[in-house]
N, C-alpha and C positions, 0 to 999 in steps of 0.2 A: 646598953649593948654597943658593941664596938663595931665600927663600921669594917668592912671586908672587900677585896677589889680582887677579884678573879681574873686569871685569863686562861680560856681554855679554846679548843676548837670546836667550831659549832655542832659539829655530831656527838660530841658529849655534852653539849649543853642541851641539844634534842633528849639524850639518851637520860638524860637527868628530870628535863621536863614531862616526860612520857613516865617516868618511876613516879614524880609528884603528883601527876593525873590517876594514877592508878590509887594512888595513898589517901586522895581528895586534901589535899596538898599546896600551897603556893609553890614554887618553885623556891624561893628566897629561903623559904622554912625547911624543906625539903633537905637544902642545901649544906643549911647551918647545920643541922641534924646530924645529913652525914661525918661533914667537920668535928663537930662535936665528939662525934664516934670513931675517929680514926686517930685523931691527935690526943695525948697521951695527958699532957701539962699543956691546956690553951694557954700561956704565958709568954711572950718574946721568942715565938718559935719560928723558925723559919721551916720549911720541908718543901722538897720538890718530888715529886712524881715521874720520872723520866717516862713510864707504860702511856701515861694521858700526858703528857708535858702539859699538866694544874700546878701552877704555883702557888700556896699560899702561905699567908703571912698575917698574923694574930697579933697584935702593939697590944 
């Protein structure tokens, strides 16, 4: 698995942790999950978020 470096602000990282709790959930797995599900080809993608300014980036 490929490592992943987030930044977000922390009311979305609450807002994320309280979704995981609810799912019984890590937070990390929670995470990737959503990734997984929103990004189309995990391959050399870059995509920004302007609504949550989340950056992420998949190598």
């Amino acid at each position: 698995m490929h490592q992943i470096s987030l930044r977000m602000p922390v009311s979305l990282f609450r807002e994320l942790a309280r979704q995981a709790a609810e799912r019984g959930l890590p937070v990390a797995a929670y995470v990737r999950s959503q990734l997984a599900h929103s990004i189309k080809s995990p391959v050399n993608i870059h995509k920004t978020n302007k609504e949550t300014n989340v950056s992420t980036e998949v190598v």
